[in-house]
C-alpha positions as CSV (number, residue, x, y, z in Angstrom):
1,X,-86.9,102.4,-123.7
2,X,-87.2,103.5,-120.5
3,X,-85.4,107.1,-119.9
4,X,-83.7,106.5,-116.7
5,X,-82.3,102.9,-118.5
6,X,-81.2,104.9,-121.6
7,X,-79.8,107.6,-119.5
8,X,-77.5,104.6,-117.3
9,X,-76.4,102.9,-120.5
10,X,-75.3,106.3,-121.7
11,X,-73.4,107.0,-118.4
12,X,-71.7,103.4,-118.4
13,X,-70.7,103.9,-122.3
14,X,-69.2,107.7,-121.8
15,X,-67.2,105.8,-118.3
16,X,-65.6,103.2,-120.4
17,X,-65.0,105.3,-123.3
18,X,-62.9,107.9,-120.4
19,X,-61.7,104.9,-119.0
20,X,-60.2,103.3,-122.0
21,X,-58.7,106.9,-123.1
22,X,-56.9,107.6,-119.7
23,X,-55.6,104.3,-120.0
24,X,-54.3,104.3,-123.5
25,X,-53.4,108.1,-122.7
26,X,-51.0,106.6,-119.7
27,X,-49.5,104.2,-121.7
28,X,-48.4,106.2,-124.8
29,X,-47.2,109.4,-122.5
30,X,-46.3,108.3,-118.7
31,X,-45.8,104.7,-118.7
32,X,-42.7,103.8,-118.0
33,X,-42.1,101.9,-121.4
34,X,-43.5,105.1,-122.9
35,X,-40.0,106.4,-124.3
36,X,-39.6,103.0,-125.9
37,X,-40.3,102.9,-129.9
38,X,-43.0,100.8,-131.6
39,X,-46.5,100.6,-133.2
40,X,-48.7,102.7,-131.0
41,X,-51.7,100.2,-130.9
42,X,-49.4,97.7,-129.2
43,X,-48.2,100.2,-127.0
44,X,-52.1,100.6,-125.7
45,X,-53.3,97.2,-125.7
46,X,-52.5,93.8,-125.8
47,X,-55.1,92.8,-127.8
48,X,-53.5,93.9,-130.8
49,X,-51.2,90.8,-130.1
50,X,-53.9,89.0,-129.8
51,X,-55.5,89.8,-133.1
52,X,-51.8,88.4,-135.3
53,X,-52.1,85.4,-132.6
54,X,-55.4,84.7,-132.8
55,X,-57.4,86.0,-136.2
56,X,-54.0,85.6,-138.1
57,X,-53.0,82.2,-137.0
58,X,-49.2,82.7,-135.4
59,X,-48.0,85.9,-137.0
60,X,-46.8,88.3,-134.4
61,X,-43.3,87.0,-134.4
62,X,-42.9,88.5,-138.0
63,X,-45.0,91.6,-137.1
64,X,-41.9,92.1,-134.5
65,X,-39.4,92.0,-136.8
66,X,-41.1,94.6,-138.9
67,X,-41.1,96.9,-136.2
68,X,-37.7,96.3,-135.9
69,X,-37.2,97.1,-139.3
70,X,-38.9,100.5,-139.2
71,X,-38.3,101.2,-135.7
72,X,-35.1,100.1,-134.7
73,X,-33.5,97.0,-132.8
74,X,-35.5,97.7,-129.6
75,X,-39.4,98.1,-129.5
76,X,-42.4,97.9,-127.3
77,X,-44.2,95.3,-128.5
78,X,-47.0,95.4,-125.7
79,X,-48.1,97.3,-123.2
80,X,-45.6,95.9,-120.5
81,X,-43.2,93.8,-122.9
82,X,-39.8,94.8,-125.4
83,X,-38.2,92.9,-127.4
84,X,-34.5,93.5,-128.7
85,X,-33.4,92.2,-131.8
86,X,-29.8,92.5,-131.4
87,X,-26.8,89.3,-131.4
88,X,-24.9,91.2,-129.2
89,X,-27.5,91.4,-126.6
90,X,-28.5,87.8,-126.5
91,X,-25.7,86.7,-123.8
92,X,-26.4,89.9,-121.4
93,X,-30.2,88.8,-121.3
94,X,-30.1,84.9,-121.5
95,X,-26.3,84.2,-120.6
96,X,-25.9,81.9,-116.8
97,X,-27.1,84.9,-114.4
98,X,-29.0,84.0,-111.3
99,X,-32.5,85.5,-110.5
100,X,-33.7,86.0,-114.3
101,X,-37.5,85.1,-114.0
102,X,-39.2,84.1,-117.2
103,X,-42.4,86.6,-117.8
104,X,-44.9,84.3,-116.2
105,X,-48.0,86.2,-118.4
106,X,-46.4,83.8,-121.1
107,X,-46.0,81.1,-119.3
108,X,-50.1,80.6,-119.0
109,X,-50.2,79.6,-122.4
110,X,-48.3,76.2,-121.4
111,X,-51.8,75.5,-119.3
112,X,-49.4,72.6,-117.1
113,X,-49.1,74.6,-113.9
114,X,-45.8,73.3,-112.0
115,X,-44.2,72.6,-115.0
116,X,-40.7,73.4,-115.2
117,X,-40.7,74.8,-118.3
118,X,-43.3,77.1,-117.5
119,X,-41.9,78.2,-113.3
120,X,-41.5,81.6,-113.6
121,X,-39.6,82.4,-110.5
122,X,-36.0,81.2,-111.3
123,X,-35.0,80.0,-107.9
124,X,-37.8,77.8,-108.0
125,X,-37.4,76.8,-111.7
126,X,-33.9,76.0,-110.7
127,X,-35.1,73.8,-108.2
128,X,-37.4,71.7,-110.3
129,X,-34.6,71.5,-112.8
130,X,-31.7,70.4,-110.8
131,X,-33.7,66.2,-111.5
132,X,-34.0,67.0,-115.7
133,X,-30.8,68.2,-115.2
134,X,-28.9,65.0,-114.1
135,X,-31.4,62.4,-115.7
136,X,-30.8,64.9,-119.4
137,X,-27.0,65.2,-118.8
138,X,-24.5,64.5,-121.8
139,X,-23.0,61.6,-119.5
140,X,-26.4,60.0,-119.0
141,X,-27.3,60.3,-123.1
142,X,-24.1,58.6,-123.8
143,X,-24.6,56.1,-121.6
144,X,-28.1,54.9,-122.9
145,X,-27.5,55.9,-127.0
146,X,-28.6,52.6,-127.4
147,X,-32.6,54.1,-127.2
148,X,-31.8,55.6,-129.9
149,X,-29.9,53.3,-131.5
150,X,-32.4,50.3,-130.9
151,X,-35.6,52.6,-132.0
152,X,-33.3,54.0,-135.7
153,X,-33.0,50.6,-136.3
154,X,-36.7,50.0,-136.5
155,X,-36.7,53.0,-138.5
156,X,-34.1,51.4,-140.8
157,X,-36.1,48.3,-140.6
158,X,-39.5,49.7,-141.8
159,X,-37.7,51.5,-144.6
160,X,-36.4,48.6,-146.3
161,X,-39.7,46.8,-146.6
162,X,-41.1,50.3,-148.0
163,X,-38.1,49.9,-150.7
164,X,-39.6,51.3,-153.9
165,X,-42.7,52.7,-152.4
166,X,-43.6,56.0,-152.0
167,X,-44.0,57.0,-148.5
168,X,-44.7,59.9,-145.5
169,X,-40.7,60.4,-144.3
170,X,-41.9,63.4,-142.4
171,X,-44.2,61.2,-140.5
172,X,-41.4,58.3,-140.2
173,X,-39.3,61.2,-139.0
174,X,-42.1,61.9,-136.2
175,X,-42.7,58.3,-135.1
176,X,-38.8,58.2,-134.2
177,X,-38.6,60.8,-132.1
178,X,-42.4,59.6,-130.3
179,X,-40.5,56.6,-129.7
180,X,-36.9,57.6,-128.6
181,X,-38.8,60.1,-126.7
182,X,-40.9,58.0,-124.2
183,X,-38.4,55.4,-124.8
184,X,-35.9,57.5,-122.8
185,X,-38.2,59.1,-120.6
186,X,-40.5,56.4,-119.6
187,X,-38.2,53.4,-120.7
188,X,-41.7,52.9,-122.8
189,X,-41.5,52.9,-126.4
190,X,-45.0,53.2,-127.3
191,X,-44.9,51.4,-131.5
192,X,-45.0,54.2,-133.5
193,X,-42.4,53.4,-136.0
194,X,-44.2,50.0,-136.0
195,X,-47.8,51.1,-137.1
196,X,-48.2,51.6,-140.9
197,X,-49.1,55.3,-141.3
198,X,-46.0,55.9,-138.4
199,X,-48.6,57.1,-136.0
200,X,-49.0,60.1,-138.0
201,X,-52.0,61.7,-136.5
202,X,-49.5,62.4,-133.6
203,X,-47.0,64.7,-135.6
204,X,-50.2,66.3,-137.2
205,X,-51.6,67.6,-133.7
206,X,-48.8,68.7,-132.4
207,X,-48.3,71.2,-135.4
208,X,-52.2,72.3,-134.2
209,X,-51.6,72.4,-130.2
210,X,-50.2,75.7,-131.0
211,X,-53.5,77.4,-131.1
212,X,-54.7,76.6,-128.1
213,X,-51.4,77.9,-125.9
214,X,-51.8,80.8,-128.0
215,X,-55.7,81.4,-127.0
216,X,-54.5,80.6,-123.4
217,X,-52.2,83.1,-122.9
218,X,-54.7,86.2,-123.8
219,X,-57.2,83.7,-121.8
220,X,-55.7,81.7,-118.9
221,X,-59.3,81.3,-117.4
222,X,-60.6,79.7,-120.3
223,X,-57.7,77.8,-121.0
224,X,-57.5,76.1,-117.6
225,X,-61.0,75.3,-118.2
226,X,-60.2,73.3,-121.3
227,X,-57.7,71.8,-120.1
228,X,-59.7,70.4,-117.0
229,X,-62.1,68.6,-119.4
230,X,-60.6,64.4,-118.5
231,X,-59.1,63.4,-122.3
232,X,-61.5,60.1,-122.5
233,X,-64.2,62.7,-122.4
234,X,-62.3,65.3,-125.2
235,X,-61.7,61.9,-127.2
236,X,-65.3,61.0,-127.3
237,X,-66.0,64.5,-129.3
238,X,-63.4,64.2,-130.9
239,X,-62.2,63.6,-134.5
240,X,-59.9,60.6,-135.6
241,X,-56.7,62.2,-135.3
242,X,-57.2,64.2,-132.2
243,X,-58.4,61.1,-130.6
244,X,-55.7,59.1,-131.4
245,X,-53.7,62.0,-130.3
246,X,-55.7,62.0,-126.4
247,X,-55.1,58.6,-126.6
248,X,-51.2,58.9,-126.4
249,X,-51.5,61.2,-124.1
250,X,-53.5,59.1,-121.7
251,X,-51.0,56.4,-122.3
252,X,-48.4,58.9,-121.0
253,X,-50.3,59.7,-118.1
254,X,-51.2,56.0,-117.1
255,X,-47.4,55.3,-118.0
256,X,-46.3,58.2,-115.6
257,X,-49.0,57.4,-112.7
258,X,-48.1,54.0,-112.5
259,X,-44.3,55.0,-112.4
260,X,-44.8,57.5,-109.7
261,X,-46.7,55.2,-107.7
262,X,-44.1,52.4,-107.9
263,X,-41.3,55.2,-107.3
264,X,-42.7,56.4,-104.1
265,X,-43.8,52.7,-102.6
266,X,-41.9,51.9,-99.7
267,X,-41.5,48.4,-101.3
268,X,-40.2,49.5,-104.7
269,X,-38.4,52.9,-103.9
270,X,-36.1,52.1,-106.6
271,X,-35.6,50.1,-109.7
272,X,-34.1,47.1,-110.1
273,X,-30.3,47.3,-111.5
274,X,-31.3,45.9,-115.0
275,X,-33.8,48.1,-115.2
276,X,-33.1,51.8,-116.8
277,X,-34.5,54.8,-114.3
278,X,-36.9,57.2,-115.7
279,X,-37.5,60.7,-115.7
280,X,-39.9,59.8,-113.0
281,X,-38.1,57.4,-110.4
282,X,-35.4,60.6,-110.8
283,X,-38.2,63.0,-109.7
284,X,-39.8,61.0,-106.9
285,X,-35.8,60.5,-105.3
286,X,-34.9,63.8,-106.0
287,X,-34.8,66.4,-102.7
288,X,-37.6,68.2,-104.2
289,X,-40.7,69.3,-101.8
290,X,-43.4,66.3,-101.5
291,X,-45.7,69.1,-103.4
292,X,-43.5,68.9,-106.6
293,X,-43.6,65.0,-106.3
294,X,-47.2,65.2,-106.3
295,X,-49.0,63.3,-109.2
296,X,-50.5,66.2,-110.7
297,X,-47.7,68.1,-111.2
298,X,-45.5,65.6,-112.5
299,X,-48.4,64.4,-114.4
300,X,-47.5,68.1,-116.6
301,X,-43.8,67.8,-115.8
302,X,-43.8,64.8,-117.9
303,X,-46.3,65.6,-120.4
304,X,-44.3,68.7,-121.2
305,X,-40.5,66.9,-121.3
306,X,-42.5,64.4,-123.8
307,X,-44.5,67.2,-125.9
308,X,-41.1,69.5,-126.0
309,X,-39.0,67.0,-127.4
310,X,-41.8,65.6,-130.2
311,X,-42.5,68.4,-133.2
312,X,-39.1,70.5,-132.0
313,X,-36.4,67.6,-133.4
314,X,-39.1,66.0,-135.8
315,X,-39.1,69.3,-137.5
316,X,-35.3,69.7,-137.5
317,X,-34.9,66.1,-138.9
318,X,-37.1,66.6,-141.6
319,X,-35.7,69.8,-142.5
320,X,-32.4,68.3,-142.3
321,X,-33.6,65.3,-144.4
322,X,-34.4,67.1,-147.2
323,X,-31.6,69.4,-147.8
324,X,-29.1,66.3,-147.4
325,X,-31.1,63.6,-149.8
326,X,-31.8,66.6,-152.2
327,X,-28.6,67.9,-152.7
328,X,-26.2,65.3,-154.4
329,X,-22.8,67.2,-153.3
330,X,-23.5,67.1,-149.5
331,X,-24.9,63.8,-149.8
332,X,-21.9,62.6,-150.7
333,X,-19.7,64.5,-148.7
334,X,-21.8,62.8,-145.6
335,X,-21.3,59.3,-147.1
336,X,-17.8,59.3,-147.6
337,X,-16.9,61.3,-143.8
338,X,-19.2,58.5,-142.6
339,X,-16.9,55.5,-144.0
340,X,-14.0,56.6,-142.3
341,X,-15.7,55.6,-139.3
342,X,-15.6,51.4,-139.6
343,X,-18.8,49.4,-140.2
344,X,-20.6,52.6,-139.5
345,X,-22.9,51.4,-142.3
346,X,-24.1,48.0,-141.2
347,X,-27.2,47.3,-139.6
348,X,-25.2,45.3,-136.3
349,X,-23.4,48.1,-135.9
350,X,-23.7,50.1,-132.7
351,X,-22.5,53.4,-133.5
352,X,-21.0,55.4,-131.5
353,X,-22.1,58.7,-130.5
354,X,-18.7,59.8,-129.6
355,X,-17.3,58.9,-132.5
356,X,-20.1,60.9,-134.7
357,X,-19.5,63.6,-132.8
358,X,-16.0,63.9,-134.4
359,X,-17.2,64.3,-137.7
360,X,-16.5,67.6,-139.1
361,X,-19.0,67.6,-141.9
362,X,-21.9,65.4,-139.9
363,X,-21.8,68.0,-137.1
364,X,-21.8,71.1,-139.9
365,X,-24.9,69.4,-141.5
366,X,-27.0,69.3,-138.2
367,X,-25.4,72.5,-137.0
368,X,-27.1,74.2,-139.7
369,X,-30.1,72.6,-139.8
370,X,-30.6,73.7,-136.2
371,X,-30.1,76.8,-137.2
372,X,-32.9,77.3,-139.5
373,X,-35.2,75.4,-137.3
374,X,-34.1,76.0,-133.8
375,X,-36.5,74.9,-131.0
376,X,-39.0,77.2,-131.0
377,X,-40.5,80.1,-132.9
378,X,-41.5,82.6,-130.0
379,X,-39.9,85.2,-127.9
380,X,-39.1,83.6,-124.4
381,X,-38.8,87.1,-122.0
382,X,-36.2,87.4,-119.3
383,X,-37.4,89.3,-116.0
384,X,-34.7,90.5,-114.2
385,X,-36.5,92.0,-111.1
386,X,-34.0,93.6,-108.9
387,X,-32.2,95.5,-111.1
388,X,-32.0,97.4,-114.4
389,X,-31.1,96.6,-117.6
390,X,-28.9,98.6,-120.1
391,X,-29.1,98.2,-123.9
392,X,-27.2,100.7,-125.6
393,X,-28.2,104.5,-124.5
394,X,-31.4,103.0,-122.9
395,X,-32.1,101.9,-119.5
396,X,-34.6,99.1,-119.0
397,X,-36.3,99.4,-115.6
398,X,-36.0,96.5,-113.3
399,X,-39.0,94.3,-113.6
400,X,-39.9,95.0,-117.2
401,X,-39.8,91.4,-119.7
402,X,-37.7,91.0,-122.1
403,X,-37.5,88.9,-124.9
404,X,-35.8,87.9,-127.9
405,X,-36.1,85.9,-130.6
406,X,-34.1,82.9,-131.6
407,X,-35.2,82.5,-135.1
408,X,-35.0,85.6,-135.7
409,X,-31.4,85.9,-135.1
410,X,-30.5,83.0,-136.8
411,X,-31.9,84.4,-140.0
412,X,-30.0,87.5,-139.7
413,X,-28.2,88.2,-143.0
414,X,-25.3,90.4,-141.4
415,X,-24.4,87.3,-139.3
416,X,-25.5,84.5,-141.7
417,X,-25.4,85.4,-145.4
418,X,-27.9,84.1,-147.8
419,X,-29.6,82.9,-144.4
420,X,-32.2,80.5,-146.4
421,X,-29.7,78.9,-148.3
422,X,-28.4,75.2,-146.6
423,X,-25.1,75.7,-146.5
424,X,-22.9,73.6,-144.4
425,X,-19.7,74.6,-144.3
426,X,-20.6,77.8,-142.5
427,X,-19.4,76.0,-139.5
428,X,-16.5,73.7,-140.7
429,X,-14.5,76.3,-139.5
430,X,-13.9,75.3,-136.1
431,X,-12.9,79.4,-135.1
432,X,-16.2,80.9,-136.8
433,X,-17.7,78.1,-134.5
434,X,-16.4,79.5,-131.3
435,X,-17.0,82.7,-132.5
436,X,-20.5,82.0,-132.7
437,X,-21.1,80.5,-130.0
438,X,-22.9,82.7,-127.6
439,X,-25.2,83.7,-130.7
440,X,-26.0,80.7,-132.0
441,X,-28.7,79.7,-130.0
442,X,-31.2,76.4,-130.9
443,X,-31.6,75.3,-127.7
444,X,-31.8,79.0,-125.9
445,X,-28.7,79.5,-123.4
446,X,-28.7,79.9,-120.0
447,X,-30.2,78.4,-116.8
448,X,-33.4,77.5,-118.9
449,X,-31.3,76.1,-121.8
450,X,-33.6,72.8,-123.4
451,X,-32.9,70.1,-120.5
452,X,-33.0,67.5,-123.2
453,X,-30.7,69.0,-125.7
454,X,-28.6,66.3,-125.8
455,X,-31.1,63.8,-125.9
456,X,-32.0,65.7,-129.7
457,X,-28.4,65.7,-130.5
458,X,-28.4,62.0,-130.0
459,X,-30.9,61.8,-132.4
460,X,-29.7,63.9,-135.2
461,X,-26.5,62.2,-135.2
462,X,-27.4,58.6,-135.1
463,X,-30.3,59.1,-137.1
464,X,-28.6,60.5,-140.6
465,X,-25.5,58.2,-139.9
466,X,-27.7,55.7,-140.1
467,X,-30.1,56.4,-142.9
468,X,-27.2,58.5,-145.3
469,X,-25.2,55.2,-146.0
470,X,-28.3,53.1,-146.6
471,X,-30.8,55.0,-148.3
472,X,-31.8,57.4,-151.2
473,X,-35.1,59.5,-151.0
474,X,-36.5,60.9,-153.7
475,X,-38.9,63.6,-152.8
476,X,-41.9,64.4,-154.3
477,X,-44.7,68.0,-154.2
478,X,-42.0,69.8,-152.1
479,X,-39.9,72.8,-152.2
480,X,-37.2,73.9,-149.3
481,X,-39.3,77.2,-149.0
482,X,-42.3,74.4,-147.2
483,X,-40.3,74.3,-143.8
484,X,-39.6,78.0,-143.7
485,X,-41.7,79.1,-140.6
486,X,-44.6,80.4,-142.1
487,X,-46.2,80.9,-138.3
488,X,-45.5,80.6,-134.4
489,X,-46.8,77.4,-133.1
490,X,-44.8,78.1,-130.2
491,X,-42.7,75.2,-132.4
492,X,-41.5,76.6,-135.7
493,X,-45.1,76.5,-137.8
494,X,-44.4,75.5,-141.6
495,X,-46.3,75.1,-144.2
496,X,-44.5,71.3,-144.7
497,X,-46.3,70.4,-141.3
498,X,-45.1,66.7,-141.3
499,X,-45.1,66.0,-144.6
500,X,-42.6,64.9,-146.9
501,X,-43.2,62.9,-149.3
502,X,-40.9,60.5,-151.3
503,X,-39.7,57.3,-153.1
504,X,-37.6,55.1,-151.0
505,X,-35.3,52.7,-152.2
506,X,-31.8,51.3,-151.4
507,X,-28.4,52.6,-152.1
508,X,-25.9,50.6,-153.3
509,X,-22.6,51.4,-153.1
């Protein structure tokens, strides 16, 4: 080799190497996180994130709460970023204040720019919300309950001709809430409870997608760049369950296209009275700016109302499934709260979600299922940028994300004792639930709080009044320890997935 070339490469190795030390040098002694505890290699670099998202599949979450185990209840967990693992906290950092940002490095994993879900500024988030708001509202779910109704009825339905069979509940689970889901949103159900393996390729990706918003927030670049590649072109390559997983998607998009286009039509600016309004038509009339009504954003806004709402309440109901048909005491409890409501067992029936809402022990059961599987598995960081933050003796300089972590909390055995048990009656008390209630936190709190929250209530309820007084499963090859979260999909990642296997057959009273 030449001299002079040995003698640059030597050069350009000894300037990295003093870069990379001045760097990590800053950030361990005059950062401004610096007098913040926590592993030192995270206070350097974010890579070492990267390495438990990326080469360990989803495991940072639990790294955190290690370091909050050795460390304390607040650590650095990046160079920029701390999280707090403290219930008393939650409200100060996620609580109704105005101008709390979410930390928009995290938000590049969502790869659906103009999303609302993933708008970091707040005033702007706020304004994008203020249609999911109205369209999502508890008044607007009550008034259409029979979606939900209509599509557990199917379920019902496909249940009793699988009587004595052994079947995929976890993927019956999934095709509901595909269907109540687009159903609502897109007044489209798109057959999932009507196909015989309940569309179950779905369900399956959705536990996978998690990967790639993981990748995509250490590499926005590449991400985008994945993303851009048209889905009839990714479903060529692609194998049978990820294209029949594109191929809903496209469905959505031509679905929400076609929508959008009818919606903004000076001919057909609104829908006929018979006709239920979609997420879409309350988008394209909202007082939002023409470049929010535009058909590439709500092309992602739509997407990612859909893709929320899929694996997040599939995953509760499952969960929820199996500690109610396994355990013969709460079982039935459930079945004789739910006679005291009339005919709430027969398939005419229209229930009533009011009604189900007054049931002490229903609402206890699905309380605490959304407490060991809230929403999501991730920390979701608060910016607060024009003022600081105080956490016990420490100040947190204005600017500087903050996150913490639902499930987390929820598992906390000071607050929650024998926190992997199923256990019910922690919440028939009606005082320990108001006591709770700024701690308990499924669907975050806050501004950003899940717009369709009570869409998945909807569902919970109707869906086990429904199935408890009509059916017995018998499960098969599973334990209650297979829908602990075993990683972060940005969803709760178990090792259940959506399976859940079991013997079906009637129950006769």
């Amino acid at each position: 080799m030449d001299p002079y070339q040995l003698l640059s490469w030597k050069v350009a190795a000894a300037t990295l190497a003093v870069y990379c030390g001045s760097v990590a040098f800053y950030r361990l002694f005059f950062h401004p996180l610096s007098k913040f505890p926590g592993t030192k290699l995270a206070a350097i670099t974010r890579w070492y994130e990267a390495y438990y998202d990326l080469i360990l599949e989803g495991q940072y979450t639990f790294k955190i709460a290690e370091m909050h185990k050795t460390y304390g209840p607040i650590v650095r967990i990046s160079p920029y970023e701390l999280h707090v693992l403290d219930h008393a906290f939650y409200e100060k950092l996620y609580g109704l204040h105005d101008g709390r940002n979410k930390y928009e490095w995290a938000c590049k994993g969502f790869i659906a720019p103009g999303a609302t879900i993933c708008t970091s500024v707040d005033a702007l988030h706020q304004a994008r919300r203020s249609p999911l708001n109205h369209f999502f509202s508890k008044t607007k779910v009550a008034a259409r309950q029979d979606v939900v109704i209509r599509n557990v009825e199917k379920l019902c339905t496909a249940l009793m001709h699988r009587a004595g069979s052994t079947i995929n509940l976890g993927a019956a689970a999934g095709a509901l809430v595909q269907d109540v889901q687009c159903d609502f949103i897109l007044n489209k159900a798109y057959g999932s409870l009507e196909k015989d393996d309940f569309n179950v390729a779905v369900a399956d990706m959705c536990q996978s997608v998690g990967f790639l918003r993981r990748f995509s927030k250490h590499f926005p670049r590449l991400g985008s760049a994945l993303k851009a590649i048209p889905l009839n072109t990714v479903s060529k390559v692609a194998n049978d369950d990820a294209r029949v997983f594109f191929q809903f998607l496209q469905e959505i998009d031509k679905d929400t296209e076609r929508l959008l286009n009818a919606a903004s039509s000076s001919s057909c600016c609104s829908t006929e009275e018979d006709t239920p309004r979609t997420v879409v038509h309350e988008i394209a009339d909202s007082d939002l700016a023409p470049a929010d009504k535009s058909l590439p954003r709500v092309l992602n806004e739509v997407q990612t109302i859909v893709g929320a709402g899929l694996e997040t309440v599939s995953g509760v109901l499952r969960l929820m499934l199996y500690h109610v048909f396994s355990n013969a005491e709460i079982l039935q409890r459930l079945r004789a709260e739910l006679q005291t409501v009339n005919n709430i067992s027969s398939s005419d029936d229209l229930m009533d979600l009011k009604k189900l809402e007054q049931l002490p022990y229903l609402t206890s059961i699905i309380m605490e299922a959304l407490r060991m599987s809230p929403a999501i598995g991730s920390r979701m960081a608060r910016v607060v940028p024009d003022e600081d933050l105080v956490y016990g003796d420490w100040n947190i300089s204005a600017g500087t994300p903050v996150g913490m972590t639902t499930i987390l909390m929820h598992f906390d055995e000071t607050l929650y004792p024998d926190p992997y048990s199923f256990n019910p009656d922690r919440w028939m008390d009606v005082e320990k639930r108001k006591k709770f209630a700024k701690i308990y936190a499924p669907f975050s709190r806050g501004s950003r709080i899940c717009a369709s929250m009570y869409l998945a209530w909807a569902d919970l309820y109707i869906t086990l009044a429904a199935l408890a007084p009509r059916f017995n499963f018998k499960f098969q090859d599973i334990q209650s320890s297979d829908f602990h979260m075993v990683r972060d999909e940005f969803i709760i990642g178990t090792k259940a997935k959506s399976l859940l296997k079991c013997r079906v057959s009637l129950f006769e009273t």
